[in-house]
TIKE-40310 format. One record per residue (C-alpha): residue number from 1; x, y, z. Coordinates in Angstrom, 2 decimals, decimal comma. Layout:
R pos      c1      c2      c3
R NUM       X       Y       Z
...
This chain:
R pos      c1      c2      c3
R   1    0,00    0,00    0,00
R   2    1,01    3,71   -0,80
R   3    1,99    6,13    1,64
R   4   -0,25    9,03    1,67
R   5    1,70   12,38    1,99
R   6   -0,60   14,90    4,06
R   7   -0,02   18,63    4,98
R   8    1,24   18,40    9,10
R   9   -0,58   20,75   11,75
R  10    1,41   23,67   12,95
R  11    2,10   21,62   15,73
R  12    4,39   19,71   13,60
R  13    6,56   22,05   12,46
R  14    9,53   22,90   14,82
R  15   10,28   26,47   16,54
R  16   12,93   27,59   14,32
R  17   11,35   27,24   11,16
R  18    8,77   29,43   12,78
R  19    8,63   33,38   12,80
R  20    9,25   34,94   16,08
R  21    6,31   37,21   16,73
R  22    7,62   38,18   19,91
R  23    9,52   40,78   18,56
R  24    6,11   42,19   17,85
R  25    4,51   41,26   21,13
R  26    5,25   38,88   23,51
R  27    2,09   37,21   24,18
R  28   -1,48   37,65   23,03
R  29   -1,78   39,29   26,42
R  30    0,64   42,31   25,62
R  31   -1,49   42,59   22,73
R  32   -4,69   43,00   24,04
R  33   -2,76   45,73   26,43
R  34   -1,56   47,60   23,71
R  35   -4,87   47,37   21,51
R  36   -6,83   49,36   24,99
R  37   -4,19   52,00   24,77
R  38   -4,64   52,21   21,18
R  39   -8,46   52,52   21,60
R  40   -7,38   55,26   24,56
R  41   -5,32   57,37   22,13
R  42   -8,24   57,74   19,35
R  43  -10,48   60,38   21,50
R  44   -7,27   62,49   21,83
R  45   -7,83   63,72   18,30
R  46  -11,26   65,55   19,14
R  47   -8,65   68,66   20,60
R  48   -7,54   69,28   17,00
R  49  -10,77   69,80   15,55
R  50  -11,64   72,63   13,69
R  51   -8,04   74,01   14,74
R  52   -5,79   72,71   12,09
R  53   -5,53   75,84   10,56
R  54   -4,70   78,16   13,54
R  55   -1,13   77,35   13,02
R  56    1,86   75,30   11,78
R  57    2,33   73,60   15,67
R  58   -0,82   72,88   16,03
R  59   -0,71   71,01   13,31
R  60    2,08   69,28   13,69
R  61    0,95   68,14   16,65
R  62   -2,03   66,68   14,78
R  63    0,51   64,40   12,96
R  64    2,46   63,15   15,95
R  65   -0,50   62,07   17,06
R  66   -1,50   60,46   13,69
R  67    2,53   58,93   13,74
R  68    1,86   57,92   17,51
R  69   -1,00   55,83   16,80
R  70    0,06   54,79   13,39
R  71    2,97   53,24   14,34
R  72    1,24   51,43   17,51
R  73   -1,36   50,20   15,35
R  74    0,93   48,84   12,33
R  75    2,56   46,23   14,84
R  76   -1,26   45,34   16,25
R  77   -1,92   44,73   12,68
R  78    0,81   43,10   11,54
R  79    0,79   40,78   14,69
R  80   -2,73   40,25   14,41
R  81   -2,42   38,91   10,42
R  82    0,58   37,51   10,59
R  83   -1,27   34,83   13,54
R  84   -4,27   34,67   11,36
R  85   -1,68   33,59    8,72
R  86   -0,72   31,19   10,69
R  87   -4,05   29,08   10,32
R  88   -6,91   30,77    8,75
R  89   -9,96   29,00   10,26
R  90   -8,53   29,71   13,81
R  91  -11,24   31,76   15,44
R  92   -9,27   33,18   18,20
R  93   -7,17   35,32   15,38
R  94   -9,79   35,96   12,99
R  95  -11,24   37,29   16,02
R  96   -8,56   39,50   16,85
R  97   -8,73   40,99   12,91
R  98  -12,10   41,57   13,66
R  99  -11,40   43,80   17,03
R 100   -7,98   45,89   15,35
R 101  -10,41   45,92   11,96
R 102  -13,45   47,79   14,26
R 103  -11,01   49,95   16,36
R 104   -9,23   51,28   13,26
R 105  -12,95   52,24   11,77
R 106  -13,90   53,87   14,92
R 107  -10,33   55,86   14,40
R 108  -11,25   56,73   10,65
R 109  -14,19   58,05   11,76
R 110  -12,67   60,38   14,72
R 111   -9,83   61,75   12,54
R 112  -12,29   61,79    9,61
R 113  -11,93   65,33    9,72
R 114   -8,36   66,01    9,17
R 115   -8,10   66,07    5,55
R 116  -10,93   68,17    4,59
R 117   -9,87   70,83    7,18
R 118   -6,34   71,03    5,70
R 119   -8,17   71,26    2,31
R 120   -9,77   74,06    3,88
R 121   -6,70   76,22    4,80
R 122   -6,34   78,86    2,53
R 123   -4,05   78,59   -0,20
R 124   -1,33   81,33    0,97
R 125   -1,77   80,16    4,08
R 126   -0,94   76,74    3,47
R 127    2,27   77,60    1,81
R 128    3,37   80,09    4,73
R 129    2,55   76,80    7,05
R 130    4,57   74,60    4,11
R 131    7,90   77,00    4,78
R 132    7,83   76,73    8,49
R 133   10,22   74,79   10,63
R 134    7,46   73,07   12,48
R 135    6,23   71,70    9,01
R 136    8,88   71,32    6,88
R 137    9,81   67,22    7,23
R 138    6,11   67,08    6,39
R 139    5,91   69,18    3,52
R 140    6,05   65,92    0,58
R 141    3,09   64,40    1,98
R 142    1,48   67,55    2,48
R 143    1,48   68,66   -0,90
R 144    0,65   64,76   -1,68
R 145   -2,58   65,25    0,43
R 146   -3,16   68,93   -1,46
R 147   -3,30   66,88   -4,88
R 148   -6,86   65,13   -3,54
R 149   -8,62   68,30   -2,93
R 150  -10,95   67,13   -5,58
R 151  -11,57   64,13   -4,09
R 152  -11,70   65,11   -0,28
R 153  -15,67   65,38    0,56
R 154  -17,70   67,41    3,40
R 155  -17,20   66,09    6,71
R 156  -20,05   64,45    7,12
R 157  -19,47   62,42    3,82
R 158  -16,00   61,74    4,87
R 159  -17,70   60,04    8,13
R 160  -19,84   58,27    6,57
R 161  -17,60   56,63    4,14
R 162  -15,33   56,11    7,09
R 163  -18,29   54,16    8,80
R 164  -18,03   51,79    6,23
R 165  -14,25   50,62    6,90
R 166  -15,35   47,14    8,45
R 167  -17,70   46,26    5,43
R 168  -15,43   47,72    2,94
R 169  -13,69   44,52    1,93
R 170  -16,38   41,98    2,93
R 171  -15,91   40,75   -0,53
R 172  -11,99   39,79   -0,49
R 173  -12,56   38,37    3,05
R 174  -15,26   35,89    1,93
R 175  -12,98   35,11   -1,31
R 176  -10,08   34,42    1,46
R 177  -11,59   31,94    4,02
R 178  -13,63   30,07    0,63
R 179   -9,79   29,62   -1,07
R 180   -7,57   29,24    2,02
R 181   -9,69   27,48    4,54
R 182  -13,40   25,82    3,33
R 183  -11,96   24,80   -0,53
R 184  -10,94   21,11   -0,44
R 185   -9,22   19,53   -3,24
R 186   -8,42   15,64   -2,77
R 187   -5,74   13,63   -3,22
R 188   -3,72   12,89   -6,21
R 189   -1,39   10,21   -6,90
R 190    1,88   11,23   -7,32
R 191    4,38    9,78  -10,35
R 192    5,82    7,55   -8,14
R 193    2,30    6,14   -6,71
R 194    2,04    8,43   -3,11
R 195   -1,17    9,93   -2,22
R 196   -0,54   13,46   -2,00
R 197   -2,72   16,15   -0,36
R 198   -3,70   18,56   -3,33
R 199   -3,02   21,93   -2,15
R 200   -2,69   25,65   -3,59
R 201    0,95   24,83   -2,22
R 202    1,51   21,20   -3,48
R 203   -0,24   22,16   -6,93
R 204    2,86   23,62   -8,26
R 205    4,71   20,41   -6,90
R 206    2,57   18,37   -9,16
R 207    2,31   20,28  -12,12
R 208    5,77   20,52  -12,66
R 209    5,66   16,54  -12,65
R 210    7,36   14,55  -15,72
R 211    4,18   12,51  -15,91
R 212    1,34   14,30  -17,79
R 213   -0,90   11,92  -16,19
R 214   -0,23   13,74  -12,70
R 215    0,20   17,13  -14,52
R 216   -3,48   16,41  -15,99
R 217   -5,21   14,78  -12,79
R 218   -3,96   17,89  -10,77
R 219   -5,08   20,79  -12,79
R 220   -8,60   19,45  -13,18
R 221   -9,19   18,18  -10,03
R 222   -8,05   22,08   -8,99
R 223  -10,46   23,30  -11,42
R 224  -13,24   21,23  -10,24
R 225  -13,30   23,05   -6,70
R 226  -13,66   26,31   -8,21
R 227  -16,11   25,15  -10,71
R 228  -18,23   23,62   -7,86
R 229  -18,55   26,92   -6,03
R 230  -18,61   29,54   -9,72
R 231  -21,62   31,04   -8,78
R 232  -19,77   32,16   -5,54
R 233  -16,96   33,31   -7,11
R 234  -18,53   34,98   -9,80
R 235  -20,43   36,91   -6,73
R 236  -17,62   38,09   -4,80
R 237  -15,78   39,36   -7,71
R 238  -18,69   41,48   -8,87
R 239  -19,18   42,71   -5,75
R 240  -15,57   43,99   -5,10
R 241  -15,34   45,31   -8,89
R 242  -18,67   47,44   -7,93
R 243  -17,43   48,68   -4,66
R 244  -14,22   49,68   -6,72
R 245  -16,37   51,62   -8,95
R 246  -18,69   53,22   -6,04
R 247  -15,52   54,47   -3,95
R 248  -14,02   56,16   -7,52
R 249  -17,77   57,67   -8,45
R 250  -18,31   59,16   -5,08
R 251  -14,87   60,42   -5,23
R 252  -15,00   62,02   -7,78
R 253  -12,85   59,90  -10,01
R 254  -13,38   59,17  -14,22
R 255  -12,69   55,61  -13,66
R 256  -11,36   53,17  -11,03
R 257   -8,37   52,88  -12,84
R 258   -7,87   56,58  -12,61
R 259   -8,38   56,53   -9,06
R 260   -6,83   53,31   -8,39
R 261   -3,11   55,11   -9,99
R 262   -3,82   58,65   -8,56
R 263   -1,94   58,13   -5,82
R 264    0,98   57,13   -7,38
R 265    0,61   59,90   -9,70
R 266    0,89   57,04  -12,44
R 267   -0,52   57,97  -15,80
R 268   -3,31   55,87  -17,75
R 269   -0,90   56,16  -20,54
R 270    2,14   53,83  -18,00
R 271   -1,11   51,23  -17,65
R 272   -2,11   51,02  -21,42
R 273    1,50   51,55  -22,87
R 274    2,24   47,89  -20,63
R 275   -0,52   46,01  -22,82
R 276    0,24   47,61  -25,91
R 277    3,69   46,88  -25,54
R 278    3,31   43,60  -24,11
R 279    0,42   42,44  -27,28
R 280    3,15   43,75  -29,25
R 281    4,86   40,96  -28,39
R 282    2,94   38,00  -28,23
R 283    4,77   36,26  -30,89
R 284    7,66   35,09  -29,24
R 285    5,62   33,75  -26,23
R 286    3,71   32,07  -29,51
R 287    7,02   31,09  -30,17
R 288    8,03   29,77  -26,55
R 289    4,98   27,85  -26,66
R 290    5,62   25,47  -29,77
R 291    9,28   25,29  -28,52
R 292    7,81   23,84  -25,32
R 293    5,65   21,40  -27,15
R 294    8,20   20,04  -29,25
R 295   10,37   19,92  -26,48
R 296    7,80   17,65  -24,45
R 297    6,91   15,66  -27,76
R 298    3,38   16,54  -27,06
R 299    0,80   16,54  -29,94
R 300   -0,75   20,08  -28,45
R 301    0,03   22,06  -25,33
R 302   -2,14   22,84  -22,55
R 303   -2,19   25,25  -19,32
R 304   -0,93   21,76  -17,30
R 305    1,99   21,84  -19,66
R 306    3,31   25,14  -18,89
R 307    5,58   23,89  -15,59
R 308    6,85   20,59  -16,83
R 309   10,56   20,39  -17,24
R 310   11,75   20,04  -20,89
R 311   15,07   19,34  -19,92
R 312   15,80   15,87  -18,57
R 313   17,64   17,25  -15,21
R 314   17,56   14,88  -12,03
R 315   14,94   15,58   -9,41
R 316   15,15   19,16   -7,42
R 317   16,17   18,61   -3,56
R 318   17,06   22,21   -2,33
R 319   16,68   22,10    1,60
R 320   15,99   25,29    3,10
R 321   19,64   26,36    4,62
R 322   21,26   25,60    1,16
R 323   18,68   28,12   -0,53
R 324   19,62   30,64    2,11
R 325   23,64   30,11    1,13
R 326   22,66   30,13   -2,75
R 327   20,98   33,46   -2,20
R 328   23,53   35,24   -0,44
R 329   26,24   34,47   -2,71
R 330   23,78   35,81   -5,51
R 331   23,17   38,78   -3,72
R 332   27,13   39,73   -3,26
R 333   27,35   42,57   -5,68
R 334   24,74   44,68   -3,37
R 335   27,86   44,50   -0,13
R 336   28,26   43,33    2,94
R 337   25,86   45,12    4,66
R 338   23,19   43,61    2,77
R 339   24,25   40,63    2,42
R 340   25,19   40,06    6,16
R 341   21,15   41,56    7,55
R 342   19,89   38,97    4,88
R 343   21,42   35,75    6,11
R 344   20,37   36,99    9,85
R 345   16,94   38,11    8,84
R 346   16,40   34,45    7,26
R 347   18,12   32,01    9,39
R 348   18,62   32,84   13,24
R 349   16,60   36,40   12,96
R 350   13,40   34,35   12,34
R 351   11,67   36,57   10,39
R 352   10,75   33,45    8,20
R 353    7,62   30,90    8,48
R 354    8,89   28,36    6,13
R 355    6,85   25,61    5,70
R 356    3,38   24,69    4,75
R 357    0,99   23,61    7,53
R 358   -2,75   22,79    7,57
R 359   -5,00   25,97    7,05
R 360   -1,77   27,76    6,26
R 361   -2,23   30,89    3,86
R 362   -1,30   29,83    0,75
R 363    1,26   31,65   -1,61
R 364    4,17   33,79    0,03
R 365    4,44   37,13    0,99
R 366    6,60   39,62    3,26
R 367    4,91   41,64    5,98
R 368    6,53   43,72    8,60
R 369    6,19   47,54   10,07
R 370    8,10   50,33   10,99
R 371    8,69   48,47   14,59
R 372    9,09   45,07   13,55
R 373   11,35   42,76   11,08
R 374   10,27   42,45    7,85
R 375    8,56   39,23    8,41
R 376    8,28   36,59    5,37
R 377    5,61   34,03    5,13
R 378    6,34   31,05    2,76
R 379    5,08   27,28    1,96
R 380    8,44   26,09    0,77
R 381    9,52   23,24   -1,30
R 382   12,54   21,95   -1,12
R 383   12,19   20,02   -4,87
R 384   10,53   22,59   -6,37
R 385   13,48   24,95   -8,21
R 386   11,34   28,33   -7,83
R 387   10,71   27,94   -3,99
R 388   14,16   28,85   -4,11
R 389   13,41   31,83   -6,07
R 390   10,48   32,59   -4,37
R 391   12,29   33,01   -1,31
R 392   14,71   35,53   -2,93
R 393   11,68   37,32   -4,15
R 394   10,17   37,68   -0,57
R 395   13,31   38,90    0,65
R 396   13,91   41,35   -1,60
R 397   10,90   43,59   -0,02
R 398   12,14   42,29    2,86
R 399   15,15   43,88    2,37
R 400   13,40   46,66    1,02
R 401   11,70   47,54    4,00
R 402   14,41   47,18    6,41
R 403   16,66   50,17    4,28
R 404   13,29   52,21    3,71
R 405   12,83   52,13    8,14
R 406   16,32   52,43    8,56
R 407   16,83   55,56    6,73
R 408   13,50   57,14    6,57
R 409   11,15   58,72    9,34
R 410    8,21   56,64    9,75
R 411    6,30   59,05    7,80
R 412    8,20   58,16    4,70
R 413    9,15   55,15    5,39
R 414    5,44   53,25    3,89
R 415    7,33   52,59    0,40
R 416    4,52   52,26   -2,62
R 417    3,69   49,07   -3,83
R 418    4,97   50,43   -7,39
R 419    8,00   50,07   -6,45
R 420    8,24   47,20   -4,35
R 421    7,98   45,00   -7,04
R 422   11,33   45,96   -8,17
R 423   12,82   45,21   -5,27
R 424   11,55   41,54   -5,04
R 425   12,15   40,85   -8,59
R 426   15,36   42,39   -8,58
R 427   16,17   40,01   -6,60
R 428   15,23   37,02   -8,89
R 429   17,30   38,44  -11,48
R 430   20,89   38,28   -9,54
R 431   19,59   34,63   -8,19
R 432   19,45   33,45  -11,93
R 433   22,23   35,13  -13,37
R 434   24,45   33,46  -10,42
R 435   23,36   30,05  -11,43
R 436   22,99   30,40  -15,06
R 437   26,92   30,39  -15,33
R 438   27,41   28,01  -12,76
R 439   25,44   25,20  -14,53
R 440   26,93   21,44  -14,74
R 441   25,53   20,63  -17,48
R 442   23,60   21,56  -20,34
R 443   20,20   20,26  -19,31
R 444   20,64   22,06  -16,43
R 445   21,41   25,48  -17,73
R 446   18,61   24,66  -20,46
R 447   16,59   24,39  -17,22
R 448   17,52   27,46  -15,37
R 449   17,23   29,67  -18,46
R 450   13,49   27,79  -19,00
R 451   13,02   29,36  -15,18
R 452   13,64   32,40  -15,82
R 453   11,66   32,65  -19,29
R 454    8,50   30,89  -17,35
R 455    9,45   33,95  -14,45
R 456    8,86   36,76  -17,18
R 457    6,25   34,94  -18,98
R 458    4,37   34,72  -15,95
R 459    4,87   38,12  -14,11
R 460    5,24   40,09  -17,46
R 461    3,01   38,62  -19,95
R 462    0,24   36,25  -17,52
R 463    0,08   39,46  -15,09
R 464   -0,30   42,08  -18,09
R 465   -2,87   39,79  -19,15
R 466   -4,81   39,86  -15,53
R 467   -4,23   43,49  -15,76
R 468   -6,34   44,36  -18,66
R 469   -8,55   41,60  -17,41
R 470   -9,24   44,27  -14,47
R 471   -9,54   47,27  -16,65
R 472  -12,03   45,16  -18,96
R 473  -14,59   44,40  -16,30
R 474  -14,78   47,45  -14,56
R 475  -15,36   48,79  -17,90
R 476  -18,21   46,51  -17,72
R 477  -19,45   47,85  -14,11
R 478  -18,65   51,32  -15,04
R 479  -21,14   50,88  -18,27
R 480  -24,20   49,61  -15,65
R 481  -23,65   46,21  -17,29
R 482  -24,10   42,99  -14,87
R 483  -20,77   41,16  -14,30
R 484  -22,40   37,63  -14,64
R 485  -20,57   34,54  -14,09
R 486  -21,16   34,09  -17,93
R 487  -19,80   37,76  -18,89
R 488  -16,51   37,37  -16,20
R 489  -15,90   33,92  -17,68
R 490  -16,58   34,80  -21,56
R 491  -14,22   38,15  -21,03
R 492  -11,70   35,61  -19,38
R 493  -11,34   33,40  -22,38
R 494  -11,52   35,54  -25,12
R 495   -8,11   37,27  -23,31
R 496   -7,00   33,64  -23,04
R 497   -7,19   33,57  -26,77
R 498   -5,48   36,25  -27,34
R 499   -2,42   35,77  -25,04
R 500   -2,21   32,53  -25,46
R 501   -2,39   32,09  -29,50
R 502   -4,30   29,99  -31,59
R 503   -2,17   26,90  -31,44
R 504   -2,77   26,55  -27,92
R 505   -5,24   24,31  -26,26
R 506   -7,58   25,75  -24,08
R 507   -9,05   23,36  -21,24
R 508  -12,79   25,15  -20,97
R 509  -12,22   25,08  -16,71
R 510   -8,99   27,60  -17,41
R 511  -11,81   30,31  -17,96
R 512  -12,52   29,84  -14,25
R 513   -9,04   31,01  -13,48
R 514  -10,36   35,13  -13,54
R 515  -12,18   33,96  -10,40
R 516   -9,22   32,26   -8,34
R 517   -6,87   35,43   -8,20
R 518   -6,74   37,04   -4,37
R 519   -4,69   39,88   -5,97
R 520   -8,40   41,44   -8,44
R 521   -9,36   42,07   -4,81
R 522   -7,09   44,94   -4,64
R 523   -8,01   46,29   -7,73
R 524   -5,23   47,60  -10,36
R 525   -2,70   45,21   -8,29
R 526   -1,16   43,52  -10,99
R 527   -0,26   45,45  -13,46
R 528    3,02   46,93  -10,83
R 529    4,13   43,23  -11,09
R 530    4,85   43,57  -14,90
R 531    6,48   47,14  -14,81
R 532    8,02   45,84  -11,78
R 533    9,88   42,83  -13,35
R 534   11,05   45,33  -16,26
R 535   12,57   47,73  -14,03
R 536   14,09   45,29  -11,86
R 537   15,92   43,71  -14,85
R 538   17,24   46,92  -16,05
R 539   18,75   47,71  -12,33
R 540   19,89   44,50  -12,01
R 541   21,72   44,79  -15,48
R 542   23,20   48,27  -14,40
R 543   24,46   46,70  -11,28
R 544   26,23   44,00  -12,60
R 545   27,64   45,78  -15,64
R 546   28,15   49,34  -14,35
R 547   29,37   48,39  -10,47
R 548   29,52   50,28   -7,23
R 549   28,06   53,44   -8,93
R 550   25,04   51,46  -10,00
R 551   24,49   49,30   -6,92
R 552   24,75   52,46   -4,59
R 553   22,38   54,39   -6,46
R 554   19,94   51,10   -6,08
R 555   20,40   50,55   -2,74
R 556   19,87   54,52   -2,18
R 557   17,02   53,65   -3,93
R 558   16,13   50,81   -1,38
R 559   16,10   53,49    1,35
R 560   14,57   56,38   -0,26
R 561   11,35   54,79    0,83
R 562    8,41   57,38   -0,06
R 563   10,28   60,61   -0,32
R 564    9,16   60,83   -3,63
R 565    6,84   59,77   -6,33
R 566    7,45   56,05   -7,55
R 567    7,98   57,04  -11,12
R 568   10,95   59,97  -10,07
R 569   12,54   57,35   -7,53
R 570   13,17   55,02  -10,22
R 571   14,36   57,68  -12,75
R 572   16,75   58,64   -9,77
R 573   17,61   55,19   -9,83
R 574   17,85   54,93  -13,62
R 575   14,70   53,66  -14,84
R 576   11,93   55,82  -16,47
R 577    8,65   53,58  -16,72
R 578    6,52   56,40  -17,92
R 579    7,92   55,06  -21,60
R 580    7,57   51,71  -23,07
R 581   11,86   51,21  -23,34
R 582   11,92   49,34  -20,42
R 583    8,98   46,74  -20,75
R 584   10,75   46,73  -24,57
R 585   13,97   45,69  -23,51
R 586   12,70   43,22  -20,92
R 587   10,60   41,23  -23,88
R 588   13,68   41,57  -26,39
R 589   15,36   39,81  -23,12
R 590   12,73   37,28  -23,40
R 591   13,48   36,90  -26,97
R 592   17,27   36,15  -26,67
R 593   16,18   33,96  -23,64
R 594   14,26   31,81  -26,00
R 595   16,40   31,69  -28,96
R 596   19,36   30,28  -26,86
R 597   16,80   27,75  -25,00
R 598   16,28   26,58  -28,62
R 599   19,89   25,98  -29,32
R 600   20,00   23,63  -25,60
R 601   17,21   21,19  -26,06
């Protein structure tokens, strides 16, 4: 009989593959303590009202206040995810989300007033209070806030849409506990005849199987979960897309999109330049595909086909500590300094949960707050290549954050999620190009340069793809038409069609994927993946060609955290994304990628 291989309890795994939280708080106890003096500081903001504008102390001393309870309520935040991470159908910490989620509400709607009473400070005035001492390490996000003026509502509306905080993403929450914590997806039988516990986590495990039975048997049996509960789906998606659309109307917004990349100060013309540039080149991912299915020897290639190796390489076994060494000699050309916090942060720092346990989020992400380390959550797999990869990724915002708190006040130090991306992918980049040159044998480097062509297919071309995905259905809501389970899932495949060619075969259930991806829950999300990947290839070019000039402008970059607008921190660093050059020369990258893969297998 076959040993079944099932996902452990927490229980299971052992302390030191664990984050330590207790550099957050030490105990659910000191939590609750600080969350009552949290709740204590929010009435303190009722002095300030309807005095912002008597002078430039008073209010400054309206943002210490903010800062004070800011910073106390990132680390009840973080703490309070980070243990719902842990297992996401534990009550206790879904409970404690729901408390810091109220309390913050309540907050929102006592400091509700703040930014429509700076609006309200006459012009001169607000520049006389803009030159003063008291205001001056304020003045960038002062003239940030000064940009919504046309947004900023009356009071009362500003309360009211604060009321709403808790409800607000109702929608993403359901989503979350149906995929992390009530979906159930069997057991498939390995290629070497073991039961395995299907998982989001052991899904990539499987797919990237030799045996296209397992490859097959996986994907649908995925599929068939999310099929089973469509309807669902279907009605959580439409209802965050509409709430996206009522918070850009009532703000006085043309579109969610334009809202969604006001902030930023990103132009339209950065979002729709991406797909043009990126339909542009769909041929050579035409052409990646037909390599891949000649490569396999399969008759036609499907979405299950997309992770199988096509070079005959033995079996992946990369334990954890040997990823960690791998990384950090990858990472070398950033320094010392870098590469010394990185090795602590991921080995005896803890800031790492490495392993999949039951009710475990799935995916990876890092987390962590002006007070705390940059915390990383992961499901890793030692024999799959990209957990590797993945875990360089993570650490790269990782990394990020720890520069952006270490040389920016906390006010700046909240980097935008623009440019995050670059960080983490940045990362990637140095991780291949270390092994690339380092490969044993031909398969292997086939294999490595296969990676990295399935890393920018999949974070340039799949996630430009999701992104007009999002700007096509809240089109759709925008218009007043219904967002049906038919109309998201007929919208899905006809972009499947396109980015996928017409020699590719499309399994009907891979229309269902639009309704799987946590990420359309933050709307306009994706799309900072693609330009993200671009940039990061260009800096990571610039550092290894151009040397210390290059890498300390990056890791300036690193801590420059939000000083400045994402698009002028990365033309400091030497990267314009409001053109199409860099998206350009990461798919002409792509290109050369493929044409050597051709030459290896």
């Amino acid at each position: 009989m076959k040993s079944i291989q099932a996902t452990p309890d927490r229980s299971q795994i052992a302390a030191e593959d664990q984050w330590d939280l207790g550099k957050l708080f030490r105990s659910d106890a000191a939590w609750k303590k600080a969350f009552e003096e949290l709740a204590d500081m929010i009435p303190k903001f009722a002095r300030f009202k309807g005095r912002l504008g008597q002078s430039p102390r008073m209010l400054r001393d309206c943002i210490l206040l903010e800062t004070a309870l800011g910073r106390l309520a990132d680390r009840l935040g973080v703490y309070a995810y980070l243990k719902a991470s842990e297992q996401v159908s534990h009550s206790k910490y879904q409970g404690l989300l729901a408390h810091y989620a109220h309390v913050m509400t309540v907050a929102a709607e006592q400091m509700c007033f703040i930014e429509p009473e700076i609006q309200r400070i006459p012009k001169s005035r607000m520049q006389q209070f803009l030159a003063s001492k008291e205001l001056r390490p304020y003045r960038f996000n002062l003239e940030k806030l000064l940009r919504y003026k046309p947004h900023i509502l009356s009071e009362a509306e500003e309360r009211v849409l604060a009321m709403q905080g808790e409800v607000a993403g109702t929608a993403g929450k359901i989503f979350g506990q149906l995929n992390d914590a009530d979906l159930s997806f069997g057991m498939v039988k390995d290629d070497k005849g073991t039961q395995v516990e299907l998982t989001h986590g052991s899904l990539r495990v499987l797919l990237e199987s030799r045996d296209r039975r397992v490859r097959q048997q996986a994907f649908h049996q995925y599929y068939k979960a999310y099929e089973d509960h469509a309807n669902t789906l279907a009605a959580t998606l439409s209802s965050s897309v509409l709430q996206d659309v009522y918070y850009a109307r009532v703000r006085n917004y043309p579109s969610a999109l334009e809202a969604a990349l006001f902030g930023d100060m990103v132009p339209v013309s950065v979002y729709d330049n991406l797909i043009a540039t990126v339909r542009d080149h769909l041929p050579t991912l035409f052409r990646y595909h037909e390599l891949r299915r000649r490569a396999l020897r399969l008759k036609d290639l499907h979405a299950y086909d997309l992770f199988a190796p096509i070079a005959k390489t033995p079996p992946v076994d990369i334990p954890y500590g040997h990823a960690v060494d791998t990384i950090c000699e990858a990472i070398q050309p950033l320094g010392t300094d870098y590469g010394k916090t990185l090795r602590n942060g991921l080995t005896t720092g803890r800031w790492v949960d490495r392993y999949e346990n039951k009710d475990k989020r799935s995916g990876a992400f890092s987390y962590g707050c002006y007070d705390s380390p940059p915390y990383i959550l992961m499901n890793y797999k030692p024999q799959v290549l990209d957990s590797m990869f993945t875990l360089a990724h993570e650490a790269g915002h990782s990394m990020h954050t720890y520069y952006s708190c270490r040389n920016q006040p906390y006010h700046y130090s909240h980097y935008a999620i623009f440019v995050a991306e670059v960080a983490s992918t940045f990362n990637e980049c140095l991780l291949s190009r270390h092994l690339v040159p380092r490969a044993k044998s031909t398969a292997e480097r086939a294999a490595l340069i296969c990676r990295e062509i399935d890393e920018i297919r999949g974070t340039i071309y799949r996630q430009t793809m999701f992104a007009e995905y999002e700007k096509v259905i809240h089109a759709i809501a925008e218009a007043g038409e219904p967002l049906t389970l038919e109309r998201l899932r007929t919208e899905y495949r006809r972009l499947l069609d396109d980015y996928f060619g017409p020699d590719f075969a499309i399994d009907d259930v891979l229309s269902l994927e639009g309704l799987r991806i946590p990420h359309f829950y933050h709307a306009f999300y994706v799309y900072k993946y693609a330009t993200g990947l671009s940039a990061g290839i260009a800096l990571a070019n610039a550092v290894l060609n151009d040397g210390a000039a290059a890498r300390d402008r990056y890791l300036a970059f690193l801590g420059s955290g939000a000083s400045k607008y994402p698009l002028d921190l990365l033309k400091d660093a030497g990267v314009d994304l409001s053109r199409p050059e860099p998206v350009t020369c990461a798919l002409e990258h792509f290109g050369n990628l493929v044409e050597e893969l051709d030459t290896l297998i």
